[in-house]
C-alpha positions, 0 to 999 in steps of 0.5 A: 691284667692277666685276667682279661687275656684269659677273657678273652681267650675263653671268649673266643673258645666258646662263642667265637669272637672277641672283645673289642677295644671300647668293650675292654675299655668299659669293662676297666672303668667298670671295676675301677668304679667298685674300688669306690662305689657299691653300685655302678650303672653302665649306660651303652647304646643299644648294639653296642654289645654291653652284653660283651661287657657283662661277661667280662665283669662277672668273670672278673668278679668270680676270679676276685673270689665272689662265690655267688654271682647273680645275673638278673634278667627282667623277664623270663624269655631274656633269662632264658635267652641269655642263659643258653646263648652266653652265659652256660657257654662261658661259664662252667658252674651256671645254672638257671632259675625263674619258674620260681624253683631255687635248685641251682641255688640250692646246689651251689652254682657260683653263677645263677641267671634268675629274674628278680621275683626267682631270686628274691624268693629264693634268697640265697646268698649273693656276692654280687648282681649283674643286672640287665635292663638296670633301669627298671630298678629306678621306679620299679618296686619288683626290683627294688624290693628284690635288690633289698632283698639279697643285699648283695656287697656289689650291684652292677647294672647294665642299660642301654638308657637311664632317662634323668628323670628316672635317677631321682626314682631310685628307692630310698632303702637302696640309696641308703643301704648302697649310696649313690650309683656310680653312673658311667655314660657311653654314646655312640660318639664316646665309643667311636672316640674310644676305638675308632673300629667301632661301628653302630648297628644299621637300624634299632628295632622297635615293637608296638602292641597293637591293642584290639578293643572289646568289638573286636576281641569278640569278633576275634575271639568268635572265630577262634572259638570256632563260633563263626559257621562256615568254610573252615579255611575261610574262617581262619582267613578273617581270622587272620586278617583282623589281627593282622590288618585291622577291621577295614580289611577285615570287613572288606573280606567278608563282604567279598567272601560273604559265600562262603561264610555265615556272617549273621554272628553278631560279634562280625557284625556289630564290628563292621557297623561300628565307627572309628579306625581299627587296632592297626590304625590306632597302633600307628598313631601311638608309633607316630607320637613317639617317632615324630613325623618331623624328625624322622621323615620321609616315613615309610609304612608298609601294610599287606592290605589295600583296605588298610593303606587306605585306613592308614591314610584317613588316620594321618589326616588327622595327624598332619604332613604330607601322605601318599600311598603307594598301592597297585592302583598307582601307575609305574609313573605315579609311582616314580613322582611318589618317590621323586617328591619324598627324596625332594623333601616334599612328601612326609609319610609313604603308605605303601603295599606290596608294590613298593617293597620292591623297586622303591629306593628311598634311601634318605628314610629314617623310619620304616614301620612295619604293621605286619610282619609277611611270612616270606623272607623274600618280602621281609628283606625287600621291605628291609632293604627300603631303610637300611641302604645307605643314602648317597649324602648319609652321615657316618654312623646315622642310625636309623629304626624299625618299628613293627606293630603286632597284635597281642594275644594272637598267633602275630606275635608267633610270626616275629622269631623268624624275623627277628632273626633275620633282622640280627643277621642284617646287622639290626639290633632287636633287644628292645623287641626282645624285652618288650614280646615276652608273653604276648602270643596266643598263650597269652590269650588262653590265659586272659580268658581263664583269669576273667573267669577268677582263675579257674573255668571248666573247659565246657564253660569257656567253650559253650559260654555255659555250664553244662551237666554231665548228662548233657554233655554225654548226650551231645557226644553220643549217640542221641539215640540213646536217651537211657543214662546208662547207656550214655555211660557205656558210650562214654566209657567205651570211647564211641562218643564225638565232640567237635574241637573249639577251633584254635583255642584247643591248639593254644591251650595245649600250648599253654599247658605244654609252657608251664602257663596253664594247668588243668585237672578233672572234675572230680565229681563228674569223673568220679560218677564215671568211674563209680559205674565201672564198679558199679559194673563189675558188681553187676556181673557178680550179684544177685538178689532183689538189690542187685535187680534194683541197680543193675541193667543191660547197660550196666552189665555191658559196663561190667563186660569191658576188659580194659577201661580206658578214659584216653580220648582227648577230646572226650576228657577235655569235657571233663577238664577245669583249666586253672592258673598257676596261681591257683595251683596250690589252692587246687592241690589243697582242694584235691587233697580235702576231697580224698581224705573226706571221701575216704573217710566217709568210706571208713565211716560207712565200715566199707573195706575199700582201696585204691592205688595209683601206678604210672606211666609216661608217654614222651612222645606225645607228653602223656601221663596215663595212670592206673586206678586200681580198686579194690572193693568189698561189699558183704561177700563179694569183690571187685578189683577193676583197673582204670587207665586215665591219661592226662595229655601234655603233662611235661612238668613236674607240676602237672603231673604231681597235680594229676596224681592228686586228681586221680586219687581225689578221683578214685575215692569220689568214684567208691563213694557214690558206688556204695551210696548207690548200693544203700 
C-alpha cells in the first residue's frame, strides 16, 4: 500500500508525528469494509487518536478519485478546532464552512469541514462523509436528515462509543437508502492486542453544566447588570462567587462584606433566605449519579471555598457512603488519619479545599471532580497531580476520570481553555469536554436574555428593565439643567451627554456581536428625529420669515453652527441601539428596507427634491464601521447639504455591516421625513 507511506510521510511534514501500528491497522479494516458496505462506523476509545485514522481514510479516498470529501463535525467549535489543528495542515485544497455561508463548496474545494446543518444547506455534491461523533446520526433527526440530504456514495463515521440501545435508532431512510452499517469495534484491550506500544490516556475528562435555577439567575443577573449598589470590586467579587462556588459561599460573602455593598436588592436576598443546595451542590449529585460512588471510590472533590465543602457535605448525606472533608480547620493529624482511611478503604468520598491539594497523595483514587476550576496553574497541576499518579498496586492501563462542574452562561466557562490545555499536555484526553463547552460562556447568556424577549430587545429595556422615550433617555445622559427639548438635542448631537455602562453585560454583549452571535441596529426612528434636527439646523441658519421663527430657536441654531456631526460615542448610541438575533436578521433587513422605500416615497409623494447617499469607512483596530450621510435637501429656494458621521462599533462581519448599511439609509430617510413634516 504505496498510499499509506505517502500518509504517513505527509503526516509527519505537517503536524510532526506518525501513525501508529493499530492506527494504520484501523485505517485497513476501514476500506476493506467499503469494498462491501456503504456506511461504516468505527468505535475507538477516547485517547486513542481516531482522529489519526480519519485522516488516513479521507486521504485515501481522494487518492481513490473522490472529488468531494466531507468531514462532518457536530458543533461549530469542533468544526473549527479540527479545521485549523489538522485538516488544512494535511490537505491542501480545504476549506471550511458552518456559519451557514457555502463558498467553499461553491469553489470546489475537494475537502470541506461543515456541520451538518451547513452542509445540508448548502447541498453540494459529496462523494463521501467523514463523520466525527457518528453517534449522534443514531437518534438525531439533525443529522439523519443532513445525511439524507447529500446522499453521499460512502459514510464513515467515527465515535469513540455507540451504545446498543442506540443501534436500533438509526433512520429508517438511512437504512433503506445505505443498508446496514458495517460496525468495527476497538477497546482499550483489542488495541493493546494490536500493537503492544499502545498506551491509553492517564485520565478522561468529563464536564457537567452546573444549572442555576430562577433565584439565583436573578441574583446573577443583578450584579451583572450592574443593578447591585456598591464597591465595584466588591460586587464582582459575589458575582464570582455565586457562579463559581454556589449560594452557601455566596451569602456567606455577603454577610462578611456586607459594608461595603447594599444587600437590600431583592434578588440577594430572596436568594439567601431561600431553602435547599445551590447550583453546585446540585451539579454534584448529578456528576454522582452518573459516576457511582461504589465504582470509583475513594472519590476526591475539591472546591475553593469552605462554605461549599461544607454544603457538599450536607449534599452527600443525603446520597450515602462515607464523607470527610479536608478544610483548614483540620489539624496536620486529622488530616494524615483522613488519608490513612481513604487508602484502607474505609472513607468514600474526600471534600476537600485548598489544603489538600497540596500534600494529600491518594494515588488509589479513581475520580477527581472539579467543581471550579482555579486560575493558577500552580493549583491546577496540584489538584491533578492528586488523580493521575499512579498507585503502587494500579493495574496497567487503568484509566482513571476527571470530572469538572461549570456553570453555564458565565465567564467559568471562559476559564476552561487554559485548563484544558494543560490537561492535554499532561496526557488527559478532553474531547468529550470539547464537544460538550461549545456555546456556554457568557455570550450565551447575552443571548438567552434577547431570545426571552422574542429575539429582539432595545438595549434600554433589557438594561432598565422598561422602555424609555427618547426625551427620557436624553434627560438622564445630559445635563438635567437642561429641560429644553432642543437643548438636549444639541447635548446629544455634540457629544456632552453620560451614560453609565450596564456592568459586565456591555463586555459580553460586545462579544457576542464580535462572534457573529448578535447583531444590532438603531432605532430608526428615534435616530432619525436626531438626525432631522441637523437639517433642521442647517435650515435654521439660512431662513427667514414668519416659519423660519416658528421652528427655529437658539438651540436649533447652535444645532445648525457645528461643523462636523458625529454620533461616534459608544455608550451614548448604545441608547439607541435594538439587539437581535441571528435568526431575526432577515426579518430586520426586510424591515430596514420597507421603512426607506416608504419614507422615500412619502418625500417624493410631498414634491420635495431630497437625497441621500451613504459612504464608508473601516476602523480594524477597534472594529468600526463609521458611515457618512449626506443630505441633500431643497426646500423652495433653499438648500442644505450637511454630512453625518455615525459609527457602528464592532462591525467584523459581512452581516453587520451590509445590516448598518441598510440602518443607516432606513435612517437617513426617516430623518428627511420628519425634517419637511416639521416645516408644513
Amino acid at each position: 500500500m504505496d498510499w499509506i507511506d505517502d500518509f504517513k510521510g505527509l503526516l509527519g511534514k505537517s503536524l510532526g508525528f506518525s501513525m501508529y501500528p493499530y492506527q494504520e491497522r484501523v485505517t485497513e479494516d476501514v476500506i476493506a469494509s467499503l469494498k462491501n458496505s456503504r456506511f461504516v462506523v468505527v468505535s475507538m476509545p477516547t485517547g486513542s487518536g481516531k482522529t489519526v485514522v480519519e485522516l488516513a481514510v479521507a486521504y485515501y479516498l481522494i487518492r481513490s478519485g473522490h472529488k468531494n470529501v466531507i468531514p462532518l463535525e457536530p458543533t461549530r467549535l469542533l468544526c473549527d478546532q479540527m479545521y485549523h489543528n489538522f485538516w488544512r495542515k494535511v490537505f491542501q485544497d480545504v476549506g471550511e464552512e458552518y456559519e451557514g455561508e457555502c463558498s467553499s463548496f461553491q469553489h470546489g474545494k475537494s475537502l470541506v469541514v461543515s456541520t451538518p446543518f451547513t452542509a445540508s444547506k448548502c447541498a453540494p455534491k459529496v462523494d463521501s462523509l467523514i463523520v466525527d461523533e457518528v453517534h449522534h446520526a443514531f437518534g438525531d433527526p439533525r443529522y439523519s436528515d443532513a445525511i439524507f440530504d447529500l446522499s453521499p456514495k460512502f459514510i464513515v463515521g467515527f465515535t469513540a462509543l455507540l451504545p446498543s440501545s442506540r443501534k436500533y435508532k438509526l433512520d429508517t431512510r438511512i437504512y433503506n437508502k445505505f443498508g446496514s452499517p458495517t460496525l468495527l469495534t476497538y477497546d482499550f484491550k483489542t488495541l493493546a492486542e494490536i500493537d503492544p506500544s499502545f498506551r491509553p490516556p492517564k485520565a478522561i475528562a468529563d464536564l457537567f453544566d452546573s444549572e442555576m435555577d430562577g433565584l439565583e439567575d436573578l441574583a446573577y443577573e443583578a450584579m451583572m447588570m450592574g443593578k447591585v449598589k456598591g464597591n465595584k470590586d466588591t460586587v464582582k467579587f459575589l458575582e464570582s462567587t455565586l457562579y463559581s462556588y454556589g449560594k452557601r459561599a455566596f451569602c456567606d460573602s455577603l454577610e462578611r462584606l456586607r459594608e461595603k455593598v447594599k444587600d437590600d436588592h431583592p434578588s440577594l436576598q430572596g436568594l439567601c433566605t431561600s431553602d435547599g443546595p445551590g447550583h453546585k451542590a446540585r451539579a454534584l449529585k448529578q456528576v454522582l449519579s452518573a459516576y457511582r460512588i461504589e465504582d470509583f471510590r475513594p472519590v476526591l472533590i475539591f472546591t475553593s471555598r469552605k462554605a461549599t465543602a461544607n454544603e457538599f457535605e450536607a449534599t452527600l448525606a443525603s446520597i450515602g457512603g462515607k464523607v470527610k472533608v479536608l478544610t483548614g480547620d483540620a489539624s496536620k493529624e486529622e488530616r494524615k488519619e483522613i488519608v490513612n482511611e481513604a487508602k484502607r478503604g474505609d472513607v468514600d468520598v474526600i471534600v476537600s479545599t485548598i489544603v489538600g491539594e497540596e500534600g494529600v497523595d491518594i494515588p488509589e483514587a479513581k475520580l477527581l471532580i472539579m467543581t471550579d476550576v482555579p486560575q493558577s496553574p500552580l493549583r491546577f497541576y496540584q489538584r491533578l497531580g492528586r488523580l493521575i499518579r499512579k498507585g503502587e498496586n494500579e493495574r496497567e492501563g487503568g484509566i482513571k476520570y476527571l470530572v469538572v462542574t461549570l456553570t453555564p452562561k458565565t465567564p467559568e466557562y471562559d476559564n476552561l481553555d487554559e485548563a484544558m490545555r494543560n490537561l492535554f499536555n499532561e496526557g488527559v484526553d478532553v474531547s468529550y469536554i470539547m464537544e460538550k463547552k461549545s456555546g456556554k460562556g457568557p455570550v450565551a447568556k447575552v443571548i438567552d436574555m434577547v431570545e426571552k424577549s422574542n429575539g429582539e430587545v432595545s438595549f434600554l429595556h433589557i438594561t432598565h428593565g422598561k422602555d424609555i422615550s427618547l426625551e427620557e433617555y436624553m434627560m438622564r445622559t445630559g445635563d438635567k439643567r437642561n429641560v429644553e427639548r432642543n437643548a438636549m438635542f444639541y447635548e446629544f448631537l455634540t457629544s456632552k451627554s453620560k451614560i453609565r455602562e450596564a456592568g459586565e453585560f456591555s463586555d459580553y454583549l460586545d462579544r457576542a456581536i464580535r462572534e457573529g452571535e448578535i447583531y444590532y441596529y438603531y432605532d430608526v426612528k428615534r435616530t432619525g428625529e436626531i438626525l432631522s434636527k441637523v437639517l433642521l439646523g442647517k435650515y435654521c441658519g439660512l431662513c427667514y420669515g414668519e416659519l423660519c421663527g416658528k421652528v427655529c430657536d437658539v438651540w436649533t441654531q447652535k444645532i445648525g453652527a457645528i461643523k462636523s456631526v458625529t454620533l461616534g460615542k459608544k455608550d451614548l448610541l448604545r441608547g439607541l441601539a435594538n439587539i437581535v438575533i441571528k435568526e431575526k436578521l432577515q426579518e430586520i433587513r426586510e424591515m430596514l428596507q420597507e421603512s426607506a422605500e416608504s419614507d422615500r416615497n412619502e418625500i417624493e409623494k410631498m414634491g420635495r427634491e431630497f437625497s441621500l447617499s451613504v459612504a464608508e469607512s473601516f476602523n480594524k483596530t477597534n472594529g468600526a464601521l463609521t458611515l457618512t450621510l449626506s443630505f441633500t435637501a431643497h426646500l423652495e429656494d433653499m438648500t442644505v447639504y450637511p454630512k453625518v458621521k455615525v459609527a457602528y462599533y464592532d462591525a467584523q462581519n459581512e452581516d453587520m455591516k451590509a445590516l448598518a448599511k441598510l440602518n443607516s439609509k432606513a435612517i437617513g430617510y426617516k430623518a428627511g421625513l420628519i425634517f419637511y413634516n416639521c416645516l408644513q
